[in-house]
MARSE-676187 format. One record per residue (C-alpha): chain; x, y, z; residue in one letter. Coordinates in steps of 0.5 Angstrom, whole numbers. Each point is the difference from the previous one (the first is absolute). Example, Ala and Ser with C-alpha at 12.3 -4.5 7.8 and 13.67 -1.06 7.14 Angstrom:
<atoms>
<atom 'A' <25 -9 16> 'a'> <atom 'A' <2 7 -2> 's'> 
</atoms>
This chain:
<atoms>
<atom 'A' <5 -7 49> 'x'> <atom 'A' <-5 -4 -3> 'x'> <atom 'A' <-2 6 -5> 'x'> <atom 'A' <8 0 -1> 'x'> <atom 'A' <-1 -7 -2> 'x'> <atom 'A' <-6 1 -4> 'x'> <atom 'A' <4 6 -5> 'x'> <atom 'A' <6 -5 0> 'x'> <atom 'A' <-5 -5 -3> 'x'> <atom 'A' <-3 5 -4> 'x'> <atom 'A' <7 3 -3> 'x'> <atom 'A' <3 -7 -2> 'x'> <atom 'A' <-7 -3 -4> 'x'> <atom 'A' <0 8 -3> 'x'> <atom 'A' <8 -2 -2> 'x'> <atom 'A' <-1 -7 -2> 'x'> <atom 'A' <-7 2 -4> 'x'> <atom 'A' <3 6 -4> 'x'> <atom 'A' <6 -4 -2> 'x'> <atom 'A' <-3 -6 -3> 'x'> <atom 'A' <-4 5 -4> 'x'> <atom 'A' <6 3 -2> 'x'> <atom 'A' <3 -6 -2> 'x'> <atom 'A' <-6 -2 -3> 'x'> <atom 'A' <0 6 -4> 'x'> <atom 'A' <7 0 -3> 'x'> <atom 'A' <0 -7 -2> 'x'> <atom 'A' <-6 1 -4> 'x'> <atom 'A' <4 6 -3> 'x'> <atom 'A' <5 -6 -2> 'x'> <atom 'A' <5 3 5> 'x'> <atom 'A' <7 -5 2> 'x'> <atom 'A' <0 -2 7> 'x'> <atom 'A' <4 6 3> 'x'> <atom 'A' <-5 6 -4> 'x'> <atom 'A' <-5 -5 3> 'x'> <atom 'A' <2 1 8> 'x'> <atom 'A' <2 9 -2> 'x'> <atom 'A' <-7 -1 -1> 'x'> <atom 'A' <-2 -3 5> 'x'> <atom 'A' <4 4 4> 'x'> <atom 'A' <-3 7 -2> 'x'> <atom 'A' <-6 -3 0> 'x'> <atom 'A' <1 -2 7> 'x'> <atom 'A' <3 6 3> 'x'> <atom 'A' <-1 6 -4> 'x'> <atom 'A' <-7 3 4> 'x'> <atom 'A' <3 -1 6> 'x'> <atom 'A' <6 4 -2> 'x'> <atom 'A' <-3 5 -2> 'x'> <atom 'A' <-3 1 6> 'x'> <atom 'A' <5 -1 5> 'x'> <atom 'A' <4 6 -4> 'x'> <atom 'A' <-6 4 1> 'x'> <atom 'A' <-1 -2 7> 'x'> <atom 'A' <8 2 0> 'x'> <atom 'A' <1 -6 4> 'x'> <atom 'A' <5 -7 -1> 'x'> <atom 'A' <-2 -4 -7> 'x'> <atom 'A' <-3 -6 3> 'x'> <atom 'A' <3 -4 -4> 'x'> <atom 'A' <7 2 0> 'x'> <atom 'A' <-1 -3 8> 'x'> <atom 'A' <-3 -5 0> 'x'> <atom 'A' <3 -6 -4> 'x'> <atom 'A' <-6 -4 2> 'x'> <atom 'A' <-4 4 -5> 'x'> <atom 'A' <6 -1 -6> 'x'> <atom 'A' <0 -7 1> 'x'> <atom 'A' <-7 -1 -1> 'x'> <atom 'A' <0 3 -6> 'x'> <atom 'A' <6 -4 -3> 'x'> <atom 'A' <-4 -8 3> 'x'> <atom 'A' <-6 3 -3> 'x'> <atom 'A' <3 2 -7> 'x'> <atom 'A' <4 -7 0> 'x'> <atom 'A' <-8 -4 1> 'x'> <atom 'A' <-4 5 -5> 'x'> <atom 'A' <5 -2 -5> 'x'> <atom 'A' <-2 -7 2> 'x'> <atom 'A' <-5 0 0> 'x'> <atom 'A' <-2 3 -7> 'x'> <atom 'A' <5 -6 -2> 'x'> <atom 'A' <-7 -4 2> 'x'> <atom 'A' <-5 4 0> 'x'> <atom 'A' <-1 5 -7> 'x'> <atom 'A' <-7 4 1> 'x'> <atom 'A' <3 4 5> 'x'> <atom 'A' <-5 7 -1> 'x'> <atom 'A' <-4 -2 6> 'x'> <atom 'A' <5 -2 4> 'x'> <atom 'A' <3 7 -2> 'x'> <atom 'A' <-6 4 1> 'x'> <atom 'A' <-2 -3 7> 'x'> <atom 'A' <8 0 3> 'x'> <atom 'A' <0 8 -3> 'x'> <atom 'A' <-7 1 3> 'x'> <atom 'A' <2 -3 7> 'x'> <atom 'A' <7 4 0> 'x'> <atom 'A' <-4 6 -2> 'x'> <atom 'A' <-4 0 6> 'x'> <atom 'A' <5 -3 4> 'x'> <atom 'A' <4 6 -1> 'x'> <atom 'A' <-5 5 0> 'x'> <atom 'A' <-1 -1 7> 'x'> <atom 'A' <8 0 2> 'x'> <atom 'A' <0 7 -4> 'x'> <atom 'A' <-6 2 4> 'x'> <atom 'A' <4 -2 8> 'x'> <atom 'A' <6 3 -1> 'x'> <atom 'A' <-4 6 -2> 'x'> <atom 'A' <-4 0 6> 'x'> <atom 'A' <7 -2 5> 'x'> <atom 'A' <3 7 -2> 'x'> <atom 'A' <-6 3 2> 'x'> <atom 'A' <-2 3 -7> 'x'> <atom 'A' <-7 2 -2> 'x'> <atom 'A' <-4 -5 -3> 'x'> <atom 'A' <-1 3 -7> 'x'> <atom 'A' <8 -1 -1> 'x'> <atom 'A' <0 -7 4> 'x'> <atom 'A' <-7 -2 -6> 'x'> <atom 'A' <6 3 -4> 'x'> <atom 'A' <6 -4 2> 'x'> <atom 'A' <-4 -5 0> 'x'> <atom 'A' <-2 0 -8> 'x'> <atom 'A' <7 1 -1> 'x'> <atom 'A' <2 -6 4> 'x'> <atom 'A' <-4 -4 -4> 'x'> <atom 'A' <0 2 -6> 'x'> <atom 'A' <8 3 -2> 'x'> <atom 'A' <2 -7 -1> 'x'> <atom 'A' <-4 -3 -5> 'x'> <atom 'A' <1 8 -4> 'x'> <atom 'A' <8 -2 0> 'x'> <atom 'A' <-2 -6 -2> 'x'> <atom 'A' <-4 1 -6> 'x'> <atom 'A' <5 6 -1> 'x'> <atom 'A' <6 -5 0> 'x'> <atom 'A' <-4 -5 -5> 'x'> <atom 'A' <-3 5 -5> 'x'> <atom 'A' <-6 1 2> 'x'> <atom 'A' <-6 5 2> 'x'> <atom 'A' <0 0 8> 'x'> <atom 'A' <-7 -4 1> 'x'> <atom 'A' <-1 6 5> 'x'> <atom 'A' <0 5 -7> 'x'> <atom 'A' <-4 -5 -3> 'x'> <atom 'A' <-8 -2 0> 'x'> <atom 'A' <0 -5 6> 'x'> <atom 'A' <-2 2 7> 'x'> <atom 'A' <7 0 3> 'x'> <atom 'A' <2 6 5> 'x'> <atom 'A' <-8 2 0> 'x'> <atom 'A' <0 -8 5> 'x'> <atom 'A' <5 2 3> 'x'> <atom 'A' <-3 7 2> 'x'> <atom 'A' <-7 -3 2> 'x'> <atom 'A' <4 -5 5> 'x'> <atom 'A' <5 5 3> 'x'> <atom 'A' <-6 4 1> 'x'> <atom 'A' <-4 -6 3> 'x'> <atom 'A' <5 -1 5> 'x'> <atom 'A' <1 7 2> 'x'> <atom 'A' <-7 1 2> 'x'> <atom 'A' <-1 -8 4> 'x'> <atom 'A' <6 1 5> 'x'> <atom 'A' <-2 8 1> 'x'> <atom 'A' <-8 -1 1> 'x'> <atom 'A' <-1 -8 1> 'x'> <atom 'A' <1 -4 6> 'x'> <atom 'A' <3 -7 -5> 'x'> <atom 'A' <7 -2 2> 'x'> <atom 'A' <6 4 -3> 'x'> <atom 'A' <2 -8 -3> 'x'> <atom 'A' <-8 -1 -3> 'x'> <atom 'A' <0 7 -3> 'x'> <atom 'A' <7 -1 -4> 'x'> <atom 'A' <-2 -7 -2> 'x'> <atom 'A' <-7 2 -2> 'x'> <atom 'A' <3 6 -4> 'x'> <atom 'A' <6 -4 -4> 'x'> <atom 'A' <-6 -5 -2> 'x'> <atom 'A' <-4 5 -2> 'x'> <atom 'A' <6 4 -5> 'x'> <atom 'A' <0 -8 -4> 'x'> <atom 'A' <-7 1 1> 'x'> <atom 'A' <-2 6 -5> 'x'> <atom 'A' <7 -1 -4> 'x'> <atom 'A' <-4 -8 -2> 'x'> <atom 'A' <-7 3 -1> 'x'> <atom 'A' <3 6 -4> 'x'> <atom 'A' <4 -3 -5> 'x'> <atom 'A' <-7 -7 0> 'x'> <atom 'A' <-4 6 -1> 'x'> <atom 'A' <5 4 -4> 'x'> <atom 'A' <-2 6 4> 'x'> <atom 'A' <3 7 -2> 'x'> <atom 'A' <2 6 2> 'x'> <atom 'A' <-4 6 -5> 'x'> <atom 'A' <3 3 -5> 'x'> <atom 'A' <0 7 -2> 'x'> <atom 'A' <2 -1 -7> 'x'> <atom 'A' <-3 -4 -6> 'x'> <atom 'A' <3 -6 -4> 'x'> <atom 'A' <2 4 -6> 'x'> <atom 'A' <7 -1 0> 'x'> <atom 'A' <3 7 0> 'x'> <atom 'A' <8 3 0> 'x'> <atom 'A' <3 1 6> 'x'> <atom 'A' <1 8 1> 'x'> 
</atoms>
């Protein structure tokens, strides 16, 4: 009961979070209200929908109204809020970064609930976390960050990989081992983007033409 308790939690702050980062995102694209909470909403949903289809289960989204109604209250406060506060880009990357990790998680659970092999569980994960930023960004014109020079899908790998391993080899409460891991997502996503870490390129800078 407790670690279903926990899961809920962690569903809810990953739902609220990736909402405010989509609404964030699209107000600053100049979207109206209604393009503001579609945003929102794909932001929100859009990895776990993935997901579910893959898990060939019911879209969590589609029975749970919970969920729904939190992404419509979270919207309706983002749009409230940026009427007061106008420097919202760290609060855009903090609620995505925390969304991230949040949902990371989730995706790993529900990987590890259908008795499926890690690797596809780390996987299931990444996608979980990272689907609903691509549609996002795809939706607003822009490159996915996951395409892009930041360490996004590399955080999530890194965490979903950590958690794998603490509750197969360490003797830490399974609710320790999630919020640790979770902290540890936002962590690398914080210190990769202050330290501008990259992933290698295997190409030059000369700008070539695509073939």
């Amino acid at each position: 009961m407790v670690h279903e308790n926990l899961n809920l939690v962690i569903e809810i702050l990953g739902t609220i979070s990736f909402s405010m980062s989509g609404s964030f995102a699209a107000m600053q694209k100049r979207l109206d209200p209604f393009g503001v909470l579609i945003i929102a909403f794909v932001t929100s949903v859009g990895g776990g929908t993935v997901r579910d289809i893959l898990l060939d289960v019911p879209v969590f989204w589609m029975h749970n109204m919970l969920m729904c109604s939190l992404i419509f209250i979270t919207c309706i406060l983002s749009m409230i809020f940026k009427s007061i506060e106008k420097k919202f880009r760290v609060t855009l990357f903090l609620f995505d970064s925390f969304g991230l990790g949040l949902f990371t998680i989730v995706g790993i659970q529900k990987g590890l609930s259908a008795d499926l092999h890690p690797l596809i569980c780390l996987t299931l994960g990444t996608i979980t976390g990272c689907f609903g930023g691509i549609i996002r960004d795809i939706l607003l014109n822009r490159i996915p960050l996951i395409f892009r020079k930041e360490i996004y899908a590399t955080a999530c790998l890194l965490g979903g990989s950590v958690f794998l391993m603490l509750i197969k080899y360490s003797s830490f409460t399974y609710t320790f081992v999630q919020i640790s891991t979770i902290l540890l997502i936002v962590l690398i996503r914080t210190l990769a983007v202050k330290y501008h870490w990259q992933i290698p390129k295997f190409y030059g800078t000369d700008q070539t033409s695509e073939m």
